[in-house]
PASEBA-1860 file (N, C-alpha, C; in nm, 3 decimals):
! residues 119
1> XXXXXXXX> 11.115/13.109/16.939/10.976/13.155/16.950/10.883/13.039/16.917 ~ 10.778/13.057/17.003/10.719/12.934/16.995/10.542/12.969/16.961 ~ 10.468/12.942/16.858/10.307/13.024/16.859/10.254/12.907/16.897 ~ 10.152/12.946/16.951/10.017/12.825/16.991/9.930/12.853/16.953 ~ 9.783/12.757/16.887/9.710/12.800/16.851/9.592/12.684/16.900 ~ 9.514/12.704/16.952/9.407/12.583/17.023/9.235/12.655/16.905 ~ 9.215/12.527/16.932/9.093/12.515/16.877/9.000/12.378/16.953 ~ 8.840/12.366/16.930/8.764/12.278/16.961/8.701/12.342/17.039
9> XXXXXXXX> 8.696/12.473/17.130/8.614/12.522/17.219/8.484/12.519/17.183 ~ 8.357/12.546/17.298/8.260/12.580/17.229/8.160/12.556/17.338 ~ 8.050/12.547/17.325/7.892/12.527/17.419/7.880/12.421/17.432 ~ 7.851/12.344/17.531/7.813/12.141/17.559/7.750/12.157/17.652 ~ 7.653/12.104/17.686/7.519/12.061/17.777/7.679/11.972/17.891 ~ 7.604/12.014/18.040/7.643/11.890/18.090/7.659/11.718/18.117 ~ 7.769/11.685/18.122/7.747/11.556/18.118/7.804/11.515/17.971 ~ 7.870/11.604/17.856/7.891/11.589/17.744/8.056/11.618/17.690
17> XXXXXXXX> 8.047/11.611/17.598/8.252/11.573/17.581/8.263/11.660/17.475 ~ 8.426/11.744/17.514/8.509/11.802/17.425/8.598/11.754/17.375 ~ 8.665/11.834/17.258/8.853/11.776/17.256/8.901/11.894/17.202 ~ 8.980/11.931/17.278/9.071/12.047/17.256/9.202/12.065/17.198 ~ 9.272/12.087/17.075/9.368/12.098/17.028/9.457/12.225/17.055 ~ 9.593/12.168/17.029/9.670/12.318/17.041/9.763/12.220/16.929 ~ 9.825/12.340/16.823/9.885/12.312/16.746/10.046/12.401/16.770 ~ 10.115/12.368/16.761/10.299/12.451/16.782/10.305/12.464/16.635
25> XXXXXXXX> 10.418/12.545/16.669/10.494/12.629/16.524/10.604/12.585/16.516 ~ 10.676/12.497/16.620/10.756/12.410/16.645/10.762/12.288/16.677 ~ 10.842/12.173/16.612/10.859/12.043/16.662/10.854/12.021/16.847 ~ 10.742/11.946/16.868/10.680/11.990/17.032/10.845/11.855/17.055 ~ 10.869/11.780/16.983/10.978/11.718/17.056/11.038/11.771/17.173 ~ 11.059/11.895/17.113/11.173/11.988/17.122/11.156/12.077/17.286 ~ 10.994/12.016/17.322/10.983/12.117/17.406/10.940/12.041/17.561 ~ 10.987/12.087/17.652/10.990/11.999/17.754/10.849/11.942/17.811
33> XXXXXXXX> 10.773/12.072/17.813/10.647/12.005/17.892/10.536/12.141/17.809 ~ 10.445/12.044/17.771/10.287/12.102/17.721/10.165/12.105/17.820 ~ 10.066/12.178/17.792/10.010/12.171/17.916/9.849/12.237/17.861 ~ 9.774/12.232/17.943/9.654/12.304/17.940/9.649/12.361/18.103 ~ 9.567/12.494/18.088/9.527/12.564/18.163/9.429/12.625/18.163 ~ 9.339/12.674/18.293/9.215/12.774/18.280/9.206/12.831/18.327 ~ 9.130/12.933/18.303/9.073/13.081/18.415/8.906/13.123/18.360 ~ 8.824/13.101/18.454/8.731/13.111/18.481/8.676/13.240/18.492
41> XXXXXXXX> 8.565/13.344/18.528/8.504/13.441/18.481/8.583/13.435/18.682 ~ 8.625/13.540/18.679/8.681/13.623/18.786/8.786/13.525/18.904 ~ 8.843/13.446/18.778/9.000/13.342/18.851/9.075/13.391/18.789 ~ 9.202/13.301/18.887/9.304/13.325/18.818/9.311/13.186/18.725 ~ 9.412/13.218/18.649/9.448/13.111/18.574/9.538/12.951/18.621 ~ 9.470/12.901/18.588/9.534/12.721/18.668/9.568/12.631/18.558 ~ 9.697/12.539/18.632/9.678/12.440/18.577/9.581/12.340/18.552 ~ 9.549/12.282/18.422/9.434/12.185/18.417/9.484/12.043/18.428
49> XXXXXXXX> 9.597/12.052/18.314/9.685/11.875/18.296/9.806/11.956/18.212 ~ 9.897/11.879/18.258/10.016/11.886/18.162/10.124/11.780/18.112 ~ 10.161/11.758/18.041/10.242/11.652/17.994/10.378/11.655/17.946 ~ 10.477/11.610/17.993/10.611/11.650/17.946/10.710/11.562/17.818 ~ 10.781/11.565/17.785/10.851/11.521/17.638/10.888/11.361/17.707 ~ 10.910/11.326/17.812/10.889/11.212/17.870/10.773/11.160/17.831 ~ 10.660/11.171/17.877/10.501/11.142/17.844/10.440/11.135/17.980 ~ 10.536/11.150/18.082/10.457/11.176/18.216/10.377/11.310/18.244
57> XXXXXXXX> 10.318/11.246/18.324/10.159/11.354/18.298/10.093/11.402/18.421 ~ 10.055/11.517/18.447/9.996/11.552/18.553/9.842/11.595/18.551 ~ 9.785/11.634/18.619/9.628/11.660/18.663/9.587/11.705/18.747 ~ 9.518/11.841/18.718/9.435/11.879/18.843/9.344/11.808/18.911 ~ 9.305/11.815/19.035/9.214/11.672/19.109/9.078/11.722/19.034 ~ 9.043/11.847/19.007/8.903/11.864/18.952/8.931/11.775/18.800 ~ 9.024/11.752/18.704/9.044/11.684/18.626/9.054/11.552/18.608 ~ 9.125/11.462/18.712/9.148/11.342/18.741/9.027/11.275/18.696
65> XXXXXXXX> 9.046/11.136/18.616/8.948/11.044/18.582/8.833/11.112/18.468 ~ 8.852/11.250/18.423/8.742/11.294/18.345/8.842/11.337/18.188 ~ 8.929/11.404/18.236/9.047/11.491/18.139/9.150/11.363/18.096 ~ 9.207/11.384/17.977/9.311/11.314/17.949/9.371/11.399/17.851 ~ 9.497/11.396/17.890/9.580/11.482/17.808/9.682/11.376/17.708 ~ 9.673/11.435/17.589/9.797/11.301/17.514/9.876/11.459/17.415 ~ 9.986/11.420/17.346/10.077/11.497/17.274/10.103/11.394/17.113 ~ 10.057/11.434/16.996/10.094/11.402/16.863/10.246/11.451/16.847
73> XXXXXXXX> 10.327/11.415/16.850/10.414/11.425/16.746/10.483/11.452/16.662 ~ 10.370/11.342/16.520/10.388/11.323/16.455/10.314/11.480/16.390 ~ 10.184/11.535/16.440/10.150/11.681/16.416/10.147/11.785/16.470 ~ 10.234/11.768/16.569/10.308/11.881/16.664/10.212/11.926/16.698 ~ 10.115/11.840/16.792/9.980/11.904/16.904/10.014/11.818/16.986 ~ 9.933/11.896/17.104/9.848/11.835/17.230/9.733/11.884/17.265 ~ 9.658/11.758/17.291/9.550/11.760/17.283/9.446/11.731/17.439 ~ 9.322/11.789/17.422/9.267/11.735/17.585/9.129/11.679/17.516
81> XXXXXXXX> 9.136/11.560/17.616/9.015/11.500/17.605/8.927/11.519/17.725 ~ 8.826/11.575/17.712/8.736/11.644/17.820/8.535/11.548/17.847 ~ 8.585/11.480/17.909/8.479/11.393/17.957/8.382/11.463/18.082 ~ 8.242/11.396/18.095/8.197/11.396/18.186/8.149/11.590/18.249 ~ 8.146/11.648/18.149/8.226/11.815/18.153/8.080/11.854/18.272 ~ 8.126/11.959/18.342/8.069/12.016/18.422/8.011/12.135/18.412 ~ 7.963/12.265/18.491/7.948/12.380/18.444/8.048/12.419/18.535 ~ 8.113/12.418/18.626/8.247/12.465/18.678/8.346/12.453/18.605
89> XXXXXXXX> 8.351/12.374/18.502/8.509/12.353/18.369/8.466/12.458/18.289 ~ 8.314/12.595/18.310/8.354/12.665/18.214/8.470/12.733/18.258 ~ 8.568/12.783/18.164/8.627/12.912/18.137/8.736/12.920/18.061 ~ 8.797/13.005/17.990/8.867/12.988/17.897/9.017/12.915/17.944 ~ 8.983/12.812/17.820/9.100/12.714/17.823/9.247/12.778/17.714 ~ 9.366/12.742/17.788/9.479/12.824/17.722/9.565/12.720/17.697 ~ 9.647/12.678/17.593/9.759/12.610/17.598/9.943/12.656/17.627 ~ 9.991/12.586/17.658/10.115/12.613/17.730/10.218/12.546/17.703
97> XXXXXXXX> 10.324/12.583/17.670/10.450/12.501/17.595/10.559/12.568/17.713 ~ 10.583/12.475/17.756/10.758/12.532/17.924/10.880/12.503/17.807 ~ 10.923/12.587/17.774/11.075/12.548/17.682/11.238/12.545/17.785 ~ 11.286/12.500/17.803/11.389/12.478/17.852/11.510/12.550/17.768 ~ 11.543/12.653/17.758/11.677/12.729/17.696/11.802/12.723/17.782 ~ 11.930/12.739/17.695/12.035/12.773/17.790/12.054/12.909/17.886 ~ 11.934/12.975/17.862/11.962/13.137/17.905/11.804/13.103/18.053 ~ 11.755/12.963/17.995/11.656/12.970/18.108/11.539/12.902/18.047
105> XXXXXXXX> 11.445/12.912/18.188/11.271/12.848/18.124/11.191/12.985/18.058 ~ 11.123/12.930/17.942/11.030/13.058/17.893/10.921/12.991/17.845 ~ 10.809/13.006/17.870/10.675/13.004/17.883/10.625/13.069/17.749 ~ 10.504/12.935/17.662/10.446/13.026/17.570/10.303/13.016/17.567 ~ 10.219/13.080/17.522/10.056/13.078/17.533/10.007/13.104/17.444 ~ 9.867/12.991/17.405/9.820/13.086/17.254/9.708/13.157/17.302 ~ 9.587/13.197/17.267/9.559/13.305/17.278/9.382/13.217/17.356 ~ 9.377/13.093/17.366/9.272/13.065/17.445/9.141/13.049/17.373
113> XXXXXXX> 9.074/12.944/17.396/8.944/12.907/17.327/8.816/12.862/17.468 ~ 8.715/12.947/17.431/8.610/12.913/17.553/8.569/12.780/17.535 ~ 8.528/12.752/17.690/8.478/12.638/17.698/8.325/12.663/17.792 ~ 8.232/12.651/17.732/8.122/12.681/17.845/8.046/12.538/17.813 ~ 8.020/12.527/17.953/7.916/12.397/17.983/7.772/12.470/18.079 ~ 7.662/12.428/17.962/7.555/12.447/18.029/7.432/12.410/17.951 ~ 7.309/12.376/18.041/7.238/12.324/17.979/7.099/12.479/17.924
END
């Protein structure tokens, strides 16, 4: 079992910067790929960036060059760095841990922190 817990959400004028934490209940070593995701006021939920125990890293194109995703460690987070923010990046941001078991992949989520951009 794996808990997530994100924090840093909140209100930013456009054109202004977040950083979003998610903290595990487990050594993230341990876990194949971390991730951020969003869902917006009547979306579905998307990938934003995700990063795997390798350190290779992916990105949504609305993310590319603005988002940077990195993974601690040493304090069992990952974190997003949110540049340049828009009012289309509002909506609640979720974190995501893909665990790799012998019985299979299982998916965990913490419970999501808003992100609204507006002036």
């Amino acid at each position: 079992q794996v808990q997530l817990v994100e924090s840093g959400g909140g209100l930013v004028q456009p054109g202004g910067s977040l950083r979003l934490s998610c903290a595990s209940s487990v050594d993230i070593k341990s876990i194949y790929q971390l991730g951020w995701y969003r869902q917006g006021p009547g979306n579905v939920r998307r990938p934003v960036a995700t990063i795997r125990n390798t350190g290779g890293t992916d990105y949504a194109k609305s993310a590319e060059g603005r988002f940077t995703i990195t993974r601690d460690n040493a304090k069992n987070t990952v974190n997003l760095q949110m540049n340049s923010l828009k009012p289309e990046d509002t909506a609640v941001y979720f974190c995501n841990a893909e665990v790799n078991y012998t019985s299979g992949i299982k998916n965990y989520w913490g419970q999501g922190t808003w992100v609204t951009v507006s002036s």
